[in-house]
Backbone atoms as SQL, in Angstrom:
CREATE TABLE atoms (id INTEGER PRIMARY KEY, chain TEXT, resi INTEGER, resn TEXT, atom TEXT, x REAL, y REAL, z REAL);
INSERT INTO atoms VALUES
  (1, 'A', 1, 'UNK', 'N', 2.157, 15.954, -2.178),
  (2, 'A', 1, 'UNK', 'CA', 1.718, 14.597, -2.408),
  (3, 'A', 1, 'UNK', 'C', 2.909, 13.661, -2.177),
  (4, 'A', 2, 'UNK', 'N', 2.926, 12.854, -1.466),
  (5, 'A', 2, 'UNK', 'CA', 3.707, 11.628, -1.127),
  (6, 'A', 2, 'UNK', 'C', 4.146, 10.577, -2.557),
  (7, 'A', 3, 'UNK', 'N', 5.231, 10.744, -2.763),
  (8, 'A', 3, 'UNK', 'CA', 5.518, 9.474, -3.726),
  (9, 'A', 3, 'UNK', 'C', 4.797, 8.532, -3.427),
  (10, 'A', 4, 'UNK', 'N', 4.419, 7.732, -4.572),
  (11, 'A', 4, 'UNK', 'CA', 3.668, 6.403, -4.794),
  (12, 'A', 4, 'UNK', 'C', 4.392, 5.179, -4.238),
  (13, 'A', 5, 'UNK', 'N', 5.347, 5.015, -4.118),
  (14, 'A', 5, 'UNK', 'CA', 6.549, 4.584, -3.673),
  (15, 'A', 5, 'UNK', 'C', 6.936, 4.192, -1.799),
  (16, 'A', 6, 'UNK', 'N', 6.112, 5.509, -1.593),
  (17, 'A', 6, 'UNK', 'CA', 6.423, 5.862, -0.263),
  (18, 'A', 6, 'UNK', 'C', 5.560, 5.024, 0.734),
  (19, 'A', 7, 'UNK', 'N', 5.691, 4.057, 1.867),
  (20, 'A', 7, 'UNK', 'CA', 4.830, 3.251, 1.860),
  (21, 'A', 7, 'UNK', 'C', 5.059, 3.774, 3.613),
  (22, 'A', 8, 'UNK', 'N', 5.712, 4.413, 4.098),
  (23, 'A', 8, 'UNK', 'CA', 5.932, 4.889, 5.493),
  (24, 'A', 8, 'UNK', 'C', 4.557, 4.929, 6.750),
  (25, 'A', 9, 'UNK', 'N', 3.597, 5.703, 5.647),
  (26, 'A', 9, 'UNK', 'CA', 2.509, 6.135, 6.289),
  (27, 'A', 9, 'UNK', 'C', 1.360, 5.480, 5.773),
  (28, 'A', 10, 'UNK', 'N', 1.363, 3.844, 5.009),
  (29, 'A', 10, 'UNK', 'CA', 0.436, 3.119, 4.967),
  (30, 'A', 10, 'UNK', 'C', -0.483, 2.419, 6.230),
  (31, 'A', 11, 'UNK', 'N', -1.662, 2.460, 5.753),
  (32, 'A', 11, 'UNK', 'CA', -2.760, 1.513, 6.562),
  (33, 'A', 11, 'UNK', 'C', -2.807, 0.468, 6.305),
  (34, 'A', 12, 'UNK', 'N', -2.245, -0.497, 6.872),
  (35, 'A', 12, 'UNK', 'CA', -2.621, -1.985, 6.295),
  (36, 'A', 12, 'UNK', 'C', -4.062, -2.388, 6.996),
  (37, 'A', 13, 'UNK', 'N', -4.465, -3.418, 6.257),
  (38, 'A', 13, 'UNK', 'CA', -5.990, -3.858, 5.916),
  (39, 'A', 13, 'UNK', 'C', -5.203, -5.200, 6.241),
  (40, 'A', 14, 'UNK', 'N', -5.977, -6.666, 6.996),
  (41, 'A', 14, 'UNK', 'CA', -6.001, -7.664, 7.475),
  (42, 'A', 14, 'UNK', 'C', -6.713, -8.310, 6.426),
  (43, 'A', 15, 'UNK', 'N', -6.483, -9.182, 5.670),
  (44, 'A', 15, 'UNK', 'CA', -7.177, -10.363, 5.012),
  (45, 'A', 15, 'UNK', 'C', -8.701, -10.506, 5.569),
  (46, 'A', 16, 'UNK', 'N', -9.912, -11.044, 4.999),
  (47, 'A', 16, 'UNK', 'CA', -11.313, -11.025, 5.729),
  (48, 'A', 16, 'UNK', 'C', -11.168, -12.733, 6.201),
  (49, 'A', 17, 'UNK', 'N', -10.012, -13.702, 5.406),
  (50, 'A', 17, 'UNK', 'CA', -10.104, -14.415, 5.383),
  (51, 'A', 17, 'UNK', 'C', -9.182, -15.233, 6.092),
  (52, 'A', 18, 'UNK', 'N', -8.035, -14.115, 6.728),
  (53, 'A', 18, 'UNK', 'CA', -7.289, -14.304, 7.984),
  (54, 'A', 18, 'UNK', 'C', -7.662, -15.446, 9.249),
  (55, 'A', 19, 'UNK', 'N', -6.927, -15.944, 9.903),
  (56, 'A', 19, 'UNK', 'CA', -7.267, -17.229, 11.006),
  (57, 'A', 19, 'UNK', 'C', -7.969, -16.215, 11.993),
  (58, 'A', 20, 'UNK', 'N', -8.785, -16.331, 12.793),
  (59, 'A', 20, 'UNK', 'CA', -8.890, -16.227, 13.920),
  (60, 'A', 20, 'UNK', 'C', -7.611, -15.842, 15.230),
  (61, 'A', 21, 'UNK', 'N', -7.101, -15.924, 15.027),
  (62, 'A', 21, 'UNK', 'CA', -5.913, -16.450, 15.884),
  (63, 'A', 21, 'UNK', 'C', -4.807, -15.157, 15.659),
  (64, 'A', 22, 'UNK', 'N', -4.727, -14.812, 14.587),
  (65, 'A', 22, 'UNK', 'CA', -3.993, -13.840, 14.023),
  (66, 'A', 22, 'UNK', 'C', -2.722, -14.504, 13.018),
  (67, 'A', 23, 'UNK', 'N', -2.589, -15.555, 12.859),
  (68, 'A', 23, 'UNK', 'CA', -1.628, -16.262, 12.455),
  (69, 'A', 23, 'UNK', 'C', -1.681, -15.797, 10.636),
  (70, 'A', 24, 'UNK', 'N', -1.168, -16.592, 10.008),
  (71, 'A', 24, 'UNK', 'CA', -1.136, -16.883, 8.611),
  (72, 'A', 24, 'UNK', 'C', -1.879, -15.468, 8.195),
  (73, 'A', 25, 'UNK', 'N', -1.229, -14.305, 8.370),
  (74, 'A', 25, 'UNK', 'CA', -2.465, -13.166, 7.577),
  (75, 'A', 25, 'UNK', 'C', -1.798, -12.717, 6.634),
  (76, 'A', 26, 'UNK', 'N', -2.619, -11.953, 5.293),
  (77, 'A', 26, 'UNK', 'CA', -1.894, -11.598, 4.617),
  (78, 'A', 26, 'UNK', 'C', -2.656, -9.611, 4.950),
  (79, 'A', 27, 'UNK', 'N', -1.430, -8.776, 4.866),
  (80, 'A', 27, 'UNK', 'CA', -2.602, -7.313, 4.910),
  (81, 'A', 27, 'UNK', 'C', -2.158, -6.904, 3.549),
  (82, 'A', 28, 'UNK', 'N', -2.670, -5.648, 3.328),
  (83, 'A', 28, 'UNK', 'CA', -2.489, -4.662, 1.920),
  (84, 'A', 28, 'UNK', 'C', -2.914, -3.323, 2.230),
  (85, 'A', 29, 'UNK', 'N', -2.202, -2.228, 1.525),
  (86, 'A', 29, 'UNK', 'CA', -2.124, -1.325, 2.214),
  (87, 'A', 29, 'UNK', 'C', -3.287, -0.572, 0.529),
  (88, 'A', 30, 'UNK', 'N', -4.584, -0.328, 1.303),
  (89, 'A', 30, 'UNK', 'CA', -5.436, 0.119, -0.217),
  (90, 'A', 30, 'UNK', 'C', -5.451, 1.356, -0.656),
  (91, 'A', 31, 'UNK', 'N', -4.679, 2.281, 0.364),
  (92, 'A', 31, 'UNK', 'CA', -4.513, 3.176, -0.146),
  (93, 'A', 31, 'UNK', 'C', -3.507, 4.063, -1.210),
  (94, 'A', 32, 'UNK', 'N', -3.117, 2.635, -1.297),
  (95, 'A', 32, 'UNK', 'CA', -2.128, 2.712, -2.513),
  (96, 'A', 32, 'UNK', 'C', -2.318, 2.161, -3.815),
  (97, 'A', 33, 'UNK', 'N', -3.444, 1.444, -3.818),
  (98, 'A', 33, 'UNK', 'CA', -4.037, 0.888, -5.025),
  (99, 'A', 33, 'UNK', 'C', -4.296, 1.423, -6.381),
  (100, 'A', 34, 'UNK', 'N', -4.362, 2.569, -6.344),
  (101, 'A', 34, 'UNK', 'CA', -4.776, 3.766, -7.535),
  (102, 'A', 34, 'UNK', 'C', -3.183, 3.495, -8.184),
  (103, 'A', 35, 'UNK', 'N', -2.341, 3.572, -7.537),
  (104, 'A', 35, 'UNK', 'CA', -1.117, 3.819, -8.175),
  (105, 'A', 35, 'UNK', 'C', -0.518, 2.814, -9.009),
  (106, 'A', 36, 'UNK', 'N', 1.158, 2.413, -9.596),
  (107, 'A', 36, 'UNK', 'CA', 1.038, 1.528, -10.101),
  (108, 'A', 36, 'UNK', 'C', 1.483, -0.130, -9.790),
  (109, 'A', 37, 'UNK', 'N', 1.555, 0.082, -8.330),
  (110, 'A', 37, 'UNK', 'CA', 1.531, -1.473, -7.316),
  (111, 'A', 37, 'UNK', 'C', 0.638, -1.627, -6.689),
  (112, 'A', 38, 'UNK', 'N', 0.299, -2.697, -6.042),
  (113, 'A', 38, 'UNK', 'CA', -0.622, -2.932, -4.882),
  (114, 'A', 38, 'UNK', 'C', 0.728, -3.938, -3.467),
  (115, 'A', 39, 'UNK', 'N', 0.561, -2.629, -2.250),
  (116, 'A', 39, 'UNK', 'CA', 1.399, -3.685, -1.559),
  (117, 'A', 39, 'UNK', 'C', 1.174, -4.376, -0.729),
  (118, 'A', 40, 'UNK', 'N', 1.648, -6.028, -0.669),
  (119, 'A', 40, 'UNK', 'CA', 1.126, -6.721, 0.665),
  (120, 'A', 40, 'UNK', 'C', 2.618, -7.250, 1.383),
  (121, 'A', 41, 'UNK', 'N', 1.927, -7.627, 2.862),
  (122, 'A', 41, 'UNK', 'CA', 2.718, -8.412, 3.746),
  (123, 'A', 41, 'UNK', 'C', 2.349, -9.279, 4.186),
  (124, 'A', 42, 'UNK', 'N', 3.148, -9.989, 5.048),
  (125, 'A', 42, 'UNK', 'CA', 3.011, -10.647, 5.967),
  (126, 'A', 42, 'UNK', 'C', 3.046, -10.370, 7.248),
  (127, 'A', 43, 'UNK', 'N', 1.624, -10.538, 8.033),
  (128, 'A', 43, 'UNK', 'CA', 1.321, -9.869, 9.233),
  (129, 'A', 43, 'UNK', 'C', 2.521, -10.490, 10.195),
  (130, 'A', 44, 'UNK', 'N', 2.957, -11.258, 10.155),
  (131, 'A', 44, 'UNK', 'CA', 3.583, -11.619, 10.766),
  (132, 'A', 44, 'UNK', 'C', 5.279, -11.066, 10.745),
  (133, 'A', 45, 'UNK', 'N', 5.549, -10.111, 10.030),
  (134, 'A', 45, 'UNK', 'CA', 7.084, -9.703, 9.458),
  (135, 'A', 45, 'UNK', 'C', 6.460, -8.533, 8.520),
  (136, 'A', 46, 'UNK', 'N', 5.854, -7.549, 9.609),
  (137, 'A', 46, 'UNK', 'CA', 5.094, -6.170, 9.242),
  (138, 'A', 46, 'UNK', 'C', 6.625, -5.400, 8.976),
  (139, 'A', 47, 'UNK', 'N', 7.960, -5.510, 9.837),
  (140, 'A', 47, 'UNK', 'CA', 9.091, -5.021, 9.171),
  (141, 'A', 47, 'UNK', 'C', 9.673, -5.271, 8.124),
  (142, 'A', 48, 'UNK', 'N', 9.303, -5.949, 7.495),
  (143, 'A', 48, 'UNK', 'CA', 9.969, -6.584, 5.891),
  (144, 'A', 48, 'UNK', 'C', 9.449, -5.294, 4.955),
  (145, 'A', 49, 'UNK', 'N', 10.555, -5.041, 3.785),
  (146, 'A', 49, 'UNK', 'CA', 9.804, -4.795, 2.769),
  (147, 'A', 49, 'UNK', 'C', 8.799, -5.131, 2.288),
  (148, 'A', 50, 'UNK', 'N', 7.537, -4.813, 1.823),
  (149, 'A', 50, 'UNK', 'CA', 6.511, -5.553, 1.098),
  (150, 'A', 50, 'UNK', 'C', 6.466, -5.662, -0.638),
  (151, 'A', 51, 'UNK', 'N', 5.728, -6.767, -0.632),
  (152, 'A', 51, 'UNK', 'CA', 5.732, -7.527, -1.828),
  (153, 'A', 51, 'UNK', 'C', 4.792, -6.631, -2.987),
  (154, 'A', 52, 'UNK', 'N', 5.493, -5.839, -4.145),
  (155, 'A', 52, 'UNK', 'CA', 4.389, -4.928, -4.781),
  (156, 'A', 52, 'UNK', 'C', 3.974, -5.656, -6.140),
  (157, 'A', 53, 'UNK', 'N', 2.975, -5.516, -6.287),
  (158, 'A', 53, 'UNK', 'CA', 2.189, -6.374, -7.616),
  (159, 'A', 53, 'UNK', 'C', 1.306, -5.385, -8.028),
  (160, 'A', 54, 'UNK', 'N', 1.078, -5.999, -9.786),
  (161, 'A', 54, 'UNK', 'CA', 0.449, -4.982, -10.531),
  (162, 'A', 54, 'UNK', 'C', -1.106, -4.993, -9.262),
  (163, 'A', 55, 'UNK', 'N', -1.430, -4.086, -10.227),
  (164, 'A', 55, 'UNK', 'CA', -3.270, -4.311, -9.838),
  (165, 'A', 55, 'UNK', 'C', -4.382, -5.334, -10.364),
  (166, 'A', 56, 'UNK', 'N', -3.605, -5.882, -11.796),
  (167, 'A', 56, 'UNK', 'CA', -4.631, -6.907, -12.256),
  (168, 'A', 56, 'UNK', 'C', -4.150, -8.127, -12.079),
  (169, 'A', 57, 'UNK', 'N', -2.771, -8.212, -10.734),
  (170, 'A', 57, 'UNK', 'CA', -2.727, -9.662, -10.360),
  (171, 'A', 57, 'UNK', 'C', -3.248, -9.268, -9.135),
  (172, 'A', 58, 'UNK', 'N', -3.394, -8.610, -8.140),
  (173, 'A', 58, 'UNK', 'CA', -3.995, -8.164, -6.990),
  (174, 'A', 58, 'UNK', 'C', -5.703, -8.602, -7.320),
  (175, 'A', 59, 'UNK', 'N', -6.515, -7.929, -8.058),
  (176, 'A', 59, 'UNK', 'CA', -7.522, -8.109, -8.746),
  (177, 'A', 59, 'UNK', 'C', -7.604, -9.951, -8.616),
  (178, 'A', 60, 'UNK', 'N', -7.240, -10.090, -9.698),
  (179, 'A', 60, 'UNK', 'CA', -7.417, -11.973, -10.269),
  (180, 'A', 60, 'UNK', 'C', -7.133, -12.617, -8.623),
  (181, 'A', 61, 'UNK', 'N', -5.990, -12.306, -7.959),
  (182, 'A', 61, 'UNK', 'CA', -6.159, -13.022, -6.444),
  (183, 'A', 61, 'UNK', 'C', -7.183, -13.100, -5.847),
  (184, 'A', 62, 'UNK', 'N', -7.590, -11.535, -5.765),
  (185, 'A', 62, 'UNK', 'CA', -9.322, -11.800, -4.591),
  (186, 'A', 62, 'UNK', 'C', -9.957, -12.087, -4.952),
  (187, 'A', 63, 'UNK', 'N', -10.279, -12.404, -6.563),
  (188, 'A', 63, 'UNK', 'CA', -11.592, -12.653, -7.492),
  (189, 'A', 63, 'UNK', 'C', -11.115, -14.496, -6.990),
  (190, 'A', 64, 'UNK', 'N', -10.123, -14.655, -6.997),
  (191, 'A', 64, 'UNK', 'CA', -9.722, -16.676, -7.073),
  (192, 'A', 64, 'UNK', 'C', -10.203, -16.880, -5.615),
  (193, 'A', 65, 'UNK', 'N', -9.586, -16.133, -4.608),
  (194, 'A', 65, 'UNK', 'CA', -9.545, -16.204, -3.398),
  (195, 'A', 65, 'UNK', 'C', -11.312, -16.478, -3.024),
  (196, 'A', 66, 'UNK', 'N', -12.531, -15.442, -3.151),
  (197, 'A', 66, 'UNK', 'CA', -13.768, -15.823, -2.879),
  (198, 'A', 66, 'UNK', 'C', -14.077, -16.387, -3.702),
  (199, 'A', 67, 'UNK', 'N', -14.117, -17.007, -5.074),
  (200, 'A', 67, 'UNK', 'CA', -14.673, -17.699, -5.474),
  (201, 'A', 67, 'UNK', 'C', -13.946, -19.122, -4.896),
  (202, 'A', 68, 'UNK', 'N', -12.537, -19.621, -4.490),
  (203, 'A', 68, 'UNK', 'CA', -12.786, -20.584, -3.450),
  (204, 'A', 68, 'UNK', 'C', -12.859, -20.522, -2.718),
  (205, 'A', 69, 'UNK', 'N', -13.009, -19.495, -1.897),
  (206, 'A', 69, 'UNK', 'CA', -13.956, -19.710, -0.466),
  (207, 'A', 69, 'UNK', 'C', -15.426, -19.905, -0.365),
  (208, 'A', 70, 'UNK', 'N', -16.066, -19.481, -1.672),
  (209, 'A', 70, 'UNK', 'CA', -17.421, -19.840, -1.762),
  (210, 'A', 70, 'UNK', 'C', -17.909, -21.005, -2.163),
  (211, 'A', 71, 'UNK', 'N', -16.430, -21.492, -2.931),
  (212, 'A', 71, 'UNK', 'CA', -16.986, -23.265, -2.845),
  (213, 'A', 71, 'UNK', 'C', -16.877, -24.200, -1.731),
  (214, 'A', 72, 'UNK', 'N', -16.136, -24.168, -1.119),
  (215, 'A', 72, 'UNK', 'CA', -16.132, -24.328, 0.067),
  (216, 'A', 72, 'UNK', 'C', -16.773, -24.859, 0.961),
  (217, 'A', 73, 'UNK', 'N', -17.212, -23.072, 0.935),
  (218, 'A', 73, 'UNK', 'CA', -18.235, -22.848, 2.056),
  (219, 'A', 73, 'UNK', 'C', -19.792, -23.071, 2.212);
């Protein structure tokens, strides 16, 4: 089993809410979610370290994130 830690052989996932264009994206790699970070980047600087956050600020983001996109929209 791969350290939790180990982020080498992640899948990043593209925002649903990403530009068109490819610009401004944020990804997250979900197969790391069980553990005790959730990690994201910036599609744009996929070589950077990524940014690790619990799971119940990961959580509260996408819950904020569609509920304003559904006002919105």
């Amino acid at each position: 089993m791969r350290n939790a830690q180990d982020r080498s052989h992640a899948i990043w996932k593209k925002s649903h809410y990403c530009e068109g264009d490819g610009g401004e994206c944020l990804e997250w790699a979900p197969a790391h979610v069980p553990t005790d970070t959730v990690p994201i980047r910036d599609s744009k600087a996929p070589g950077r370290t990524p940014l690790r956050i619990p799971p119940e600020t990961w959580s509260a983001f996408v819950t904020d994130v569609k509920d304003t996109a559904q006002r919105a929209g």
